[in-house]
Structures are given as C-alpha cells and as structure tokens.
N, CA, C and O of each residue as an XYZ file, in Angstrom:
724
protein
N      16.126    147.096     92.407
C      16.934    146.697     91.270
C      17.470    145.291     91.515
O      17.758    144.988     92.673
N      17.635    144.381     90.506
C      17.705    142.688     90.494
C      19.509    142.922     91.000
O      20.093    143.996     90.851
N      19.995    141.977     91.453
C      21.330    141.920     91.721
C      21.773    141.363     90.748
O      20.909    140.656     90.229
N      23.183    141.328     89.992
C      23.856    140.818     88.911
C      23.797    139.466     89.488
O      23.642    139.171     90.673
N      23.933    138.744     88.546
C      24.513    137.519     88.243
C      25.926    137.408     88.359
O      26.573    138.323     87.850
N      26.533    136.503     88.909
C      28.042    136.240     88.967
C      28.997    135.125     88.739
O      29.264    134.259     89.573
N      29.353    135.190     87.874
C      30.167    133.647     87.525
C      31.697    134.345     87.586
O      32.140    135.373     87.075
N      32.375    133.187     88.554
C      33.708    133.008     88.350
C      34.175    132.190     87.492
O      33.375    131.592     86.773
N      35.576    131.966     87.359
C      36.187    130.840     86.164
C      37.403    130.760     87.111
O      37.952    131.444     87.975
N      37.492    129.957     86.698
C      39.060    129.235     87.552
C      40.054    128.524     86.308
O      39.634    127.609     85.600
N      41.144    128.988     86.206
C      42.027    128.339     85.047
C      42.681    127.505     86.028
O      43.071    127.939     87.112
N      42.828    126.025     85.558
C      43.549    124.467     85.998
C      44.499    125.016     85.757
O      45.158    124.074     86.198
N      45.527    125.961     85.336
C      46.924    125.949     84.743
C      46.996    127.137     85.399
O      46.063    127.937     85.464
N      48.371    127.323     86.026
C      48.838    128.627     86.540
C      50.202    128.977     85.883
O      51.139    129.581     86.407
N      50.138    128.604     84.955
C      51.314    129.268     84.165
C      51.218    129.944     83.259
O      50.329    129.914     82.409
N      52.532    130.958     83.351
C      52.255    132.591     82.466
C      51.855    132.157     81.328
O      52.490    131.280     80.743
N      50.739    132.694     80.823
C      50.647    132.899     79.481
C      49.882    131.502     78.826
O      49.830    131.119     77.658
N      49.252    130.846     80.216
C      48.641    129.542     79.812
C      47.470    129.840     78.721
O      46.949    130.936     78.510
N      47.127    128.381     77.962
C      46.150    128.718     76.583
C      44.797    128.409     77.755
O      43.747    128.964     77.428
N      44.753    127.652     78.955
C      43.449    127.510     79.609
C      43.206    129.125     79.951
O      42.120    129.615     79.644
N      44.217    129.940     80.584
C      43.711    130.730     81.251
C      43.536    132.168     80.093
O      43.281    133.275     80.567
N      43.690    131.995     78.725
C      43.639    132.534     77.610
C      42.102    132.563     77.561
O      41.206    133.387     77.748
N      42.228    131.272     77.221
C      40.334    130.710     77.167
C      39.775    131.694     77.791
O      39.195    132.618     77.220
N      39.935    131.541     79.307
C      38.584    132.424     80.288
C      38.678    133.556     79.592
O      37.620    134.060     79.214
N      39.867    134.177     79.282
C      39.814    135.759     79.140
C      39.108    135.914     77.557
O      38.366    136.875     77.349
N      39.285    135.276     76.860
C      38.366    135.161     75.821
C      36.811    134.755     75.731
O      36.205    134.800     74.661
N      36.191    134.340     76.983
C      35.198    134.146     77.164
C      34.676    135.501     77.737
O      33.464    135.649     77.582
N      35.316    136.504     78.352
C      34.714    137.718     78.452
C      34.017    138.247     77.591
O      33.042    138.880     77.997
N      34.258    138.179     76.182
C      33.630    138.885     75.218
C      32.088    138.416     74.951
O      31.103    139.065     74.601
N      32.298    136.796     75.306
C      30.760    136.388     75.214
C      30.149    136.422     76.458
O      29.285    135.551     76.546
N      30.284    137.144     77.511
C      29.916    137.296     79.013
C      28.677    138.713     78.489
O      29.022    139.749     77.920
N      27.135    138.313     78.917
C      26.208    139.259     78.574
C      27.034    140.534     79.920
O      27.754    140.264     80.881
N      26.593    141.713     79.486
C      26.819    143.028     80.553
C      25.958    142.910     81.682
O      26.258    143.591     82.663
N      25.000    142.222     81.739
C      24.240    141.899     83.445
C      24.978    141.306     84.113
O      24.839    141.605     85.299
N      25.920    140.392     83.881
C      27.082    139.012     84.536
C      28.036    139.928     85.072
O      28.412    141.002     84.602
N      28.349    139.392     86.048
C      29.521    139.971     86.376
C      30.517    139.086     86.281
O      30.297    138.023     86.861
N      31.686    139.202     85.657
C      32.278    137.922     85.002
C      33.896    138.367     86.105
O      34.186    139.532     86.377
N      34.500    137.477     86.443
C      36.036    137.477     86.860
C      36.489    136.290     86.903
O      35.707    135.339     86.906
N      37.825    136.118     86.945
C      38.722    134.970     86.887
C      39.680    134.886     88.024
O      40.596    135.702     88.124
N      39.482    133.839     88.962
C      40.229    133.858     90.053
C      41.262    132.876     89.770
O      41.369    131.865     89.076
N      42.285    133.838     90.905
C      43.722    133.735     90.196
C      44.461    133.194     91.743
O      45.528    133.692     92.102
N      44.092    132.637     92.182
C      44.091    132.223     93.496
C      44.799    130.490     93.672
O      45.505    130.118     94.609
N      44.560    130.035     93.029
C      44.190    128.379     93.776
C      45.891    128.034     94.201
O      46.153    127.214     95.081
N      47.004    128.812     93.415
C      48.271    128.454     93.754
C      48.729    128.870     95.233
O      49.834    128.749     95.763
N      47.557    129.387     95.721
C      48.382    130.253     96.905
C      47.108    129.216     98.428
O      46.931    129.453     99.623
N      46.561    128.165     97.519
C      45.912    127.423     98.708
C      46.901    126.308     99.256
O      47.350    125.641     98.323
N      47.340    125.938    100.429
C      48.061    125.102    101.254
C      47.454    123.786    100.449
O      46.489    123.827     99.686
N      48.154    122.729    100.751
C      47.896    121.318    100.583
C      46.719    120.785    101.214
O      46.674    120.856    102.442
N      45.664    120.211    100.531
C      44.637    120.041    101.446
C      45.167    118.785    102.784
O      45.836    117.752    102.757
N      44.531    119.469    103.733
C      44.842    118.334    104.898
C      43.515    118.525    105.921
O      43.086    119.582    106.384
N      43.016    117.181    106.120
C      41.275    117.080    106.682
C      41.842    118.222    108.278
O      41.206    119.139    108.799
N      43.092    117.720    108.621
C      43.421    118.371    109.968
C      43.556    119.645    110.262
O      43.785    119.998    111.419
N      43.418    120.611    109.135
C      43.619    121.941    109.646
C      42.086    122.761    108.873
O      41.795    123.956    108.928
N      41.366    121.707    108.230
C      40.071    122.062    107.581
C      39.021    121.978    109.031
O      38.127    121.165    108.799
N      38.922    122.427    110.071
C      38.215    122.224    111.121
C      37.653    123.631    110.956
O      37.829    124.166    109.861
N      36.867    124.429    112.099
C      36.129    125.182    112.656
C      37.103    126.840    112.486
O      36.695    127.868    113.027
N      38.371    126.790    111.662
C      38.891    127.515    111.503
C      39.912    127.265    110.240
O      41.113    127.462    110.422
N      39.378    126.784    108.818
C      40.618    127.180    108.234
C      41.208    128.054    107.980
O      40.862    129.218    108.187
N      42.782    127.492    107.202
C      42.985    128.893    106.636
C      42.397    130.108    106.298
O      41.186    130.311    106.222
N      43.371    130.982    106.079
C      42.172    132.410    106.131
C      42.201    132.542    104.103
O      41.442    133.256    103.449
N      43.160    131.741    103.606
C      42.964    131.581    102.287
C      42.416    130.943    101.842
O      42.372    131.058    100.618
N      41.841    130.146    102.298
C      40.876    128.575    102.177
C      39.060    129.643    102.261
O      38.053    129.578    101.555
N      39.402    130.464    103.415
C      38.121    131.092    103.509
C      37.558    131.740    102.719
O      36.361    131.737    102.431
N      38.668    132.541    102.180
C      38.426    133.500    101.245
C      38.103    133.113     99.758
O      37.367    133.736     98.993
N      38.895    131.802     99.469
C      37.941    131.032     98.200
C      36.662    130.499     98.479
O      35.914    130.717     97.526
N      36.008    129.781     99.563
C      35.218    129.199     99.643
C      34.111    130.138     99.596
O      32.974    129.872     99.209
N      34.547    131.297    100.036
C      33.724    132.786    100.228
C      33.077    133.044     99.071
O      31.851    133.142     99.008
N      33.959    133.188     97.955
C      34.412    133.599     96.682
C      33.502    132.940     95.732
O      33.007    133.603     94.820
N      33.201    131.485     95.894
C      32.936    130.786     95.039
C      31.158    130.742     95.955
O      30.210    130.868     95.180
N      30.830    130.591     97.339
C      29.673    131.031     97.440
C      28.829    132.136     96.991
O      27.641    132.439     96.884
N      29.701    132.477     96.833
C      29.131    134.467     96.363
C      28.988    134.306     94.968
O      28.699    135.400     94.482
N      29.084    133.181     93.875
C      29.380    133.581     92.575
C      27.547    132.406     92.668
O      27.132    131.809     93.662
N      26.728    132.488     90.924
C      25.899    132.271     90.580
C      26.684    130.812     89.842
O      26.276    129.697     90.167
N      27.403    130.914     89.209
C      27.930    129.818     88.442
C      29.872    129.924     88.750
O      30.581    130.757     89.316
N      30.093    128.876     88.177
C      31.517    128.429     88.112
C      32.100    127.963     86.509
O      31.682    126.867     86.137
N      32.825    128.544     85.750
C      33.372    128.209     84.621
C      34.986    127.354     84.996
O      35.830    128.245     85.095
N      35.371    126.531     85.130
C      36.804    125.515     85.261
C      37.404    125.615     83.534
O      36.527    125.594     82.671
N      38.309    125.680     83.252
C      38.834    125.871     82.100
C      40.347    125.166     82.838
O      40.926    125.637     83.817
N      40.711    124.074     82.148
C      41.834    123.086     82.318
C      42.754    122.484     81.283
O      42.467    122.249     80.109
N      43.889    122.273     81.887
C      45.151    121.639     80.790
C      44.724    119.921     81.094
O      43.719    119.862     81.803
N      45.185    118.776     80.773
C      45.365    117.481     80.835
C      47.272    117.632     81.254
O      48.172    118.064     80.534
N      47.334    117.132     82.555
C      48.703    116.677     82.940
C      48.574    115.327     83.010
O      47.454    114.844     83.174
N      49.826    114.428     82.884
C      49.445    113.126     83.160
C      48.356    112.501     83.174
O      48.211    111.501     83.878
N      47.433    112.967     82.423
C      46.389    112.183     81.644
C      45.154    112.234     83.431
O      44.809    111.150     83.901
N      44.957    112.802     83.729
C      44.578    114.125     85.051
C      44.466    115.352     84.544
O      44.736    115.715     83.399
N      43.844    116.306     85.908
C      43.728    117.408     86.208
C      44.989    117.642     86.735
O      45.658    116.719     87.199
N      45.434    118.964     86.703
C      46.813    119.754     87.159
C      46.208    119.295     88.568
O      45.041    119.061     88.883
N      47.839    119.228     89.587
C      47.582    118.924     91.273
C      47.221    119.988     91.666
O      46.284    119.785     92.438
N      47.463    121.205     91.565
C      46.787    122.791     91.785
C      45.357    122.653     92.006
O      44.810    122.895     93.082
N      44.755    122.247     90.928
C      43.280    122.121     90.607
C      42.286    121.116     91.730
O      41.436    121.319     92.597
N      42.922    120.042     91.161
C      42.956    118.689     92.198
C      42.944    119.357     93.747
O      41.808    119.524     94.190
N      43.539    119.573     94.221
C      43.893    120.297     95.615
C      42.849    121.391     95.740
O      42.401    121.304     96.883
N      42.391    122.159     95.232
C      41.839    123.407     95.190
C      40.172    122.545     95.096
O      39.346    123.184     95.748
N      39.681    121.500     94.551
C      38.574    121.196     94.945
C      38.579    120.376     96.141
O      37.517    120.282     96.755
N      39.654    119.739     96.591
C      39.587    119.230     97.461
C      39.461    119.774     98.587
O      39.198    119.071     99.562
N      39.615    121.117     98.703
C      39.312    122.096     99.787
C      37.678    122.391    100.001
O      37.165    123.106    100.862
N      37.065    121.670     99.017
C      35.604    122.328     98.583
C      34.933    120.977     98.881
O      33.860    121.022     98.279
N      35.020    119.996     99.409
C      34.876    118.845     99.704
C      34.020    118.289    101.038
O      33.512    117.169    101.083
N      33.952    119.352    102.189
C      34.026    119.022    103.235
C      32.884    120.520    103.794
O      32.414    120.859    104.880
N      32.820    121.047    102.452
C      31.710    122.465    102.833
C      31.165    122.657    101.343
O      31.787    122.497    100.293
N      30.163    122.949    101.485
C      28.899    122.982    100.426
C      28.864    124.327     99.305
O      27.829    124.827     98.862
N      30.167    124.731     99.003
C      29.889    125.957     97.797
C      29.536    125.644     96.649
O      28.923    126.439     95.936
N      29.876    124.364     96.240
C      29.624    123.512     94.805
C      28.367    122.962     95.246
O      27.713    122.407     94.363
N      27.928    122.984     96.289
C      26.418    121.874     95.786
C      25.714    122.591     95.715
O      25.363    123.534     96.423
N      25.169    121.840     94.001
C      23.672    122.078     93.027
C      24.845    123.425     92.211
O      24.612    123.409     91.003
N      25.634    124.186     92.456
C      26.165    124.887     91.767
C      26.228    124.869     90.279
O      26.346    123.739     89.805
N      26.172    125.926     89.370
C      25.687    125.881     88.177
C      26.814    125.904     87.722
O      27.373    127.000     87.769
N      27.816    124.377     86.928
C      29.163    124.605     86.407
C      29.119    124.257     85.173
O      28.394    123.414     84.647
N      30.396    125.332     84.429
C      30.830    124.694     83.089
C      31.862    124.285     83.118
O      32.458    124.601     84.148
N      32.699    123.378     82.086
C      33.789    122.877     82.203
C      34.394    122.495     80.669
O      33.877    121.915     79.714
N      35.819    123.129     80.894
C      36.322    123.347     79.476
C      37.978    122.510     79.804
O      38.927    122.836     80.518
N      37.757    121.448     78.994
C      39.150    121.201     79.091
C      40.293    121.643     77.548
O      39.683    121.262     76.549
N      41.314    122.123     77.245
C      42.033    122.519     76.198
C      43.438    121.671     76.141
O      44.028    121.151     77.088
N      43.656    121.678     75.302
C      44.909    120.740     75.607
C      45.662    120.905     73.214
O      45.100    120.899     72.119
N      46.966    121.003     73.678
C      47.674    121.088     72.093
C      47.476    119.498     71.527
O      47.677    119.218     70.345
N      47.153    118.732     72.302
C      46.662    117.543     72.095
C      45.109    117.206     71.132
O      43.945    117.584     71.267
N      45.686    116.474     70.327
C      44.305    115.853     69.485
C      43.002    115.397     70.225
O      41.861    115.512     69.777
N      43.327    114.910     71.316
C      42.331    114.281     72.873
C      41.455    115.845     73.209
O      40.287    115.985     73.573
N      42.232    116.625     73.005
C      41.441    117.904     73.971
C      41.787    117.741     75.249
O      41.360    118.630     75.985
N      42.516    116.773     75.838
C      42.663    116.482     77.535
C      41.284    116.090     77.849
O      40.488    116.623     78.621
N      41.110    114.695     76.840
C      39.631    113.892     77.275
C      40.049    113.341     78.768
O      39.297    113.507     79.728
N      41.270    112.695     78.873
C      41.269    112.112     80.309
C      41.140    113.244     81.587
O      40.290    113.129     82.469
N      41.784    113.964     81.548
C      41.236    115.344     82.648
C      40.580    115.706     82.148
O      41.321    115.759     81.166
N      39.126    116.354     81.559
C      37.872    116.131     81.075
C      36.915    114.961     81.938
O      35.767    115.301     82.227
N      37.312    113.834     82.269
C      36.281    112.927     82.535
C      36.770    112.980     84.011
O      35.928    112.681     84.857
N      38.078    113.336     84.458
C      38.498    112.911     85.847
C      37.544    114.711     86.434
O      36.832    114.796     87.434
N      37.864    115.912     85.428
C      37.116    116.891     86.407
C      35.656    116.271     86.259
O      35.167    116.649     87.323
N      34.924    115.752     85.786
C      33.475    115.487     85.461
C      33.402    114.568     86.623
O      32.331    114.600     87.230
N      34.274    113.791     87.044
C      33.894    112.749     87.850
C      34.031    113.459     89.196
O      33.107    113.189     89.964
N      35.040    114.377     89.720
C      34.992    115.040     91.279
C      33.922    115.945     91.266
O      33.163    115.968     92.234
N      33.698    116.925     90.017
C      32.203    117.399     90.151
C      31.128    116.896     90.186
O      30.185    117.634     90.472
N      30.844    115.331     89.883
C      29.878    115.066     90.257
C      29.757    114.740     91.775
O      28.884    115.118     92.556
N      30.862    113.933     92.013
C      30.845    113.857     93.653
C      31.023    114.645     94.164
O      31.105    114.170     95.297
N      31.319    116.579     94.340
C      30.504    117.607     94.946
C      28.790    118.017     94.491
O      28.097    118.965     94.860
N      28.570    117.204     93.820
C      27.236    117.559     93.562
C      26.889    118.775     92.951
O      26.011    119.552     93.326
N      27.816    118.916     91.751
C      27.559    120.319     91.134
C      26.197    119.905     90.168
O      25.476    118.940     90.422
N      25.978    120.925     88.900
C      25.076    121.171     88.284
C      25.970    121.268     86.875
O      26.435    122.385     86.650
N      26.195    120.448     86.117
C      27.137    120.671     84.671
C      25.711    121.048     83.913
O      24.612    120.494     83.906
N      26.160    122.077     83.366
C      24.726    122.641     82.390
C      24.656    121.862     81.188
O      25.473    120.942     81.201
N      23.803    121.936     79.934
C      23.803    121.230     78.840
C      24.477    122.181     77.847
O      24.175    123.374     77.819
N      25.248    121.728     77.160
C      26.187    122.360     76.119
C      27.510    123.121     77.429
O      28.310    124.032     77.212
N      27.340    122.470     78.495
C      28.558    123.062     79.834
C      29.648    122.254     79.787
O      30.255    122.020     80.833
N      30.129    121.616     78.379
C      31.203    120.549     78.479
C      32.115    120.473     77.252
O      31.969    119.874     76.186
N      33.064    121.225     77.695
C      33.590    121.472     76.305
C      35.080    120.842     75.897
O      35.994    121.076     76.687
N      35.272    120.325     75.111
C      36.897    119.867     74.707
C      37.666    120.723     73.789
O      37.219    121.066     72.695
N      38.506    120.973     74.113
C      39.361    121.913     72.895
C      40.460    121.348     72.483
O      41.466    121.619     73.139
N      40.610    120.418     71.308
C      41.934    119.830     71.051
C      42.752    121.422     70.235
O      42.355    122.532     69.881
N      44.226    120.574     70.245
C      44.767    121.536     69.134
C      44.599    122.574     69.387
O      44.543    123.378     68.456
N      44.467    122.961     70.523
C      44.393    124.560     71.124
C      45.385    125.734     70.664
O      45.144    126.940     70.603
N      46.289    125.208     70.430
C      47.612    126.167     70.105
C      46.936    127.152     68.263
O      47.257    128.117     67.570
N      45.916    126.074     68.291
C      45.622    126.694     66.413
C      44.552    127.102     66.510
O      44.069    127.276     65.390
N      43.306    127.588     67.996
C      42.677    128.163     68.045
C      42.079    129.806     68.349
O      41.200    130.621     68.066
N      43.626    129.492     69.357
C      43.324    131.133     69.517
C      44.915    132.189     69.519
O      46.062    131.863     69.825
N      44.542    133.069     69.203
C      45.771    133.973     68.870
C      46.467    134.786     70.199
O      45.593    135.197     70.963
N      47.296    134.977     70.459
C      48.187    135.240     72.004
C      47.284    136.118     72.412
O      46.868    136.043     73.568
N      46.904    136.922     71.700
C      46.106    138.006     72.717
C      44.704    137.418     73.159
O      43.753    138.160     73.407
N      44.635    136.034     73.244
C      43.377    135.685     73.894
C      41.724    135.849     72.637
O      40.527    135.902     72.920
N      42.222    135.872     71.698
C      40.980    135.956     70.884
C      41.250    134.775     70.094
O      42.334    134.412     69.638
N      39.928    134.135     69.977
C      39.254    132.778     69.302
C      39.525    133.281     67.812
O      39.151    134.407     67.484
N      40.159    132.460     66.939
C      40.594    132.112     65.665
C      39.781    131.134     64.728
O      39.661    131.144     63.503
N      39.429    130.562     65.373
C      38.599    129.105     65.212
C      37.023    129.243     65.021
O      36.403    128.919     66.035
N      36.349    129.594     64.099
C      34.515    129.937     63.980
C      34.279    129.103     64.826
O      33.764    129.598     65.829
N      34.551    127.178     64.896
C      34.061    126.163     64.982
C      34.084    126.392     67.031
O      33.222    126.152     67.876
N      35.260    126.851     67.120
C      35.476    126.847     68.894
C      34.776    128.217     69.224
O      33.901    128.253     70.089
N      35.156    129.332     68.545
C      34.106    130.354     69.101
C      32.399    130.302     69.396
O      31.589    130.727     70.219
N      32.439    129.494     68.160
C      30.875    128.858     68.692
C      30.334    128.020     69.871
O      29.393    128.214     70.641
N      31.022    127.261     69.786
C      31.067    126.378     71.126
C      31.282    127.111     72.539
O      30.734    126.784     73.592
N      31.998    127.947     72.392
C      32.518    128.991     73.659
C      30.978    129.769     73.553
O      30.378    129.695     74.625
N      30.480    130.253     72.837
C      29.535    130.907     72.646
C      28.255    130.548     73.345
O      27.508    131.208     74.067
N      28.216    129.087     72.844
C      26.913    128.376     73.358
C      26.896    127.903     74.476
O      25.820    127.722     75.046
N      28.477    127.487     75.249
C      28.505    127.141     76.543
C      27.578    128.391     77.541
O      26.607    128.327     78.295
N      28.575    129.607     77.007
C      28.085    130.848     77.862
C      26.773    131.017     77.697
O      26.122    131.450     78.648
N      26.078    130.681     76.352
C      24.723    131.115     76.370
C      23.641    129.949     77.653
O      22.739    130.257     78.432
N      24.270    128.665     77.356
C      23.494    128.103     78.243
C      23.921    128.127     79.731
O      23.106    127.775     80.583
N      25.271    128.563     80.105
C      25.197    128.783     81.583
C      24.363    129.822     82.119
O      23.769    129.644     83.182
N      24.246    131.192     81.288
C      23.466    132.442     81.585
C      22.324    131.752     81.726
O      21.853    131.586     82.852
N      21.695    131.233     80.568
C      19.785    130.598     80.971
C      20.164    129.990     82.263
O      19.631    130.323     83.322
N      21.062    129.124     82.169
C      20.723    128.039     83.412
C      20.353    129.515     85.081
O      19.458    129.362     85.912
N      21.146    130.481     85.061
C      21.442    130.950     86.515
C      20.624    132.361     86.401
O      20.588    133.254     87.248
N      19.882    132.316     84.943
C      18.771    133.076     85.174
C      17.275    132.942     84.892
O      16.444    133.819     84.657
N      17.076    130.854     85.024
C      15.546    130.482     85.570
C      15.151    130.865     86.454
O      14.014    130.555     86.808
C-alpha cells in the first residue's frame, strides 16, 4: 500500500484566533483524503536562533521541528505582514532551517493575508526571498495574497469570498500534483 502524502502548514501569526492561522484550517476542506494534512503549532516555543547552540546537538525542540518538516511531502506557510516583514516568530523559525537541509527542493506554498489592501505584499516577497535562499520548490499557482482578509472569511474559519476560495482551491490543487509526480 502507497504511503500518504503529507503536508504541514505553519501559521506566521501565533495569536488566538489569528485570520493566517484561520486560513490553514480552512484549507482542510480542500485537502484531498490521501494527504495527510496538519498544522504545526510549534514555532513559538523555538529558542532564538543562535549558530552556537545549532551544533551536533540542538535543542531537542529545534529537533523535533526539523524532524517534522522532514517527514512532511510539502510545506503550506500562511502569514500576517508586520512591519512591512514576516512576524520575528516566523523569521526565527526558518532560520533554524538554515544550516540543515529539510527545505531543500521542498515542495512549498505560500499565503500571505493581511486586513490590508497590499495582502502583506512586503512579507510576501521577504518570505519568497528566504525561501528561495533555502532552496525550496514554490509550486505554480503556490503564491497567494489575501488582501482585506477580515471580509473573506467568517470566524469559524470558512471562506466567504468565491474569488479567495478559488484561489485556496487551486493552490491546494497544484501543491497535491506537484508531490504526487
């Protein structure tokens, strides 16, 4: 029997009731039943990256993401725009991924949301730019902006918006092809 497919998602925002980490959970519905879909809820509880304790033994929480994210087929990032950036959470949390190979060639999508008219274009281009220098894999239709987020989806995590459900739709459809050539 074939082994599932596995994509994680990582929400840039760790705050209750964030609209990024809404997103992922609304992307479950378009997750085919072969995927094994989860959302790691982790990155607040990784130390400050420092090259000096990233040696031949990091953290044992450092391990356990890097673990986490080897073990998955793809990576979904779903992000707020802070200061015209990625949240420092986020920022920090790839920077742990920097120095060991779970992202390279990795099959990623990337969704930035923001109540902003921009969509959080500037964190949008700053995550596009550290994923390329891990050498990920951004799929085609794997790049998504969500302005005006607050008028897309309804608290319980369901898409309001035809125009964004589609887009959510097609991201997922082309990450699945991509991680099952």
């Amino acid at each position: 029997m074939a082994k599932h497919k596995k994509i994680i998602a990582i929400s840039g925002s760790i705050r209750e009731g964030s609209s990024n980490t809404n997103i992922l959970k609304a992307l479950a519905a378009f997750i085919p039943e072969s995927i094994d879909y989860s959302i790691y809820n982790g990155i607040q509880d990784l130390p400050h990256f420092n090259p000096d304790i990233d040696g031949t033994e990091p953290p044992a929480v450092v391990e356990s993401f890097r673990k986490t994210l080897a073990e998955s087929d793809a990576l979904i990032i779903c992000t707020p725009e802070y200061a015209k950036s990625v949240p420092g959470v986020l920022k920090n949390a790839l920077e742990w991924l920097v120095s060991s190979a779970e992202l390279y060639k990795k099959t990623v999508a990337v969704i930035t949301a923001s109540p902003a008219i921009t969509g959080g274009d500037k964190a949008h281009e700053s995550l596009l730019l550290t994923l390329g220098m891990l050498d990920t894999n951004i799929v085609e239709d794997g790049s998504l902006l969500v302005p005006s987020v607050g008028t897309k989806f309804n608290d319980n995590a369901t898409v309001k918006d035809e125009s964004t459900k589609q887009s959510l739709i097609d991201l997922i459809n082309s990450l699945v092809y991509e991680i099952n050539k």
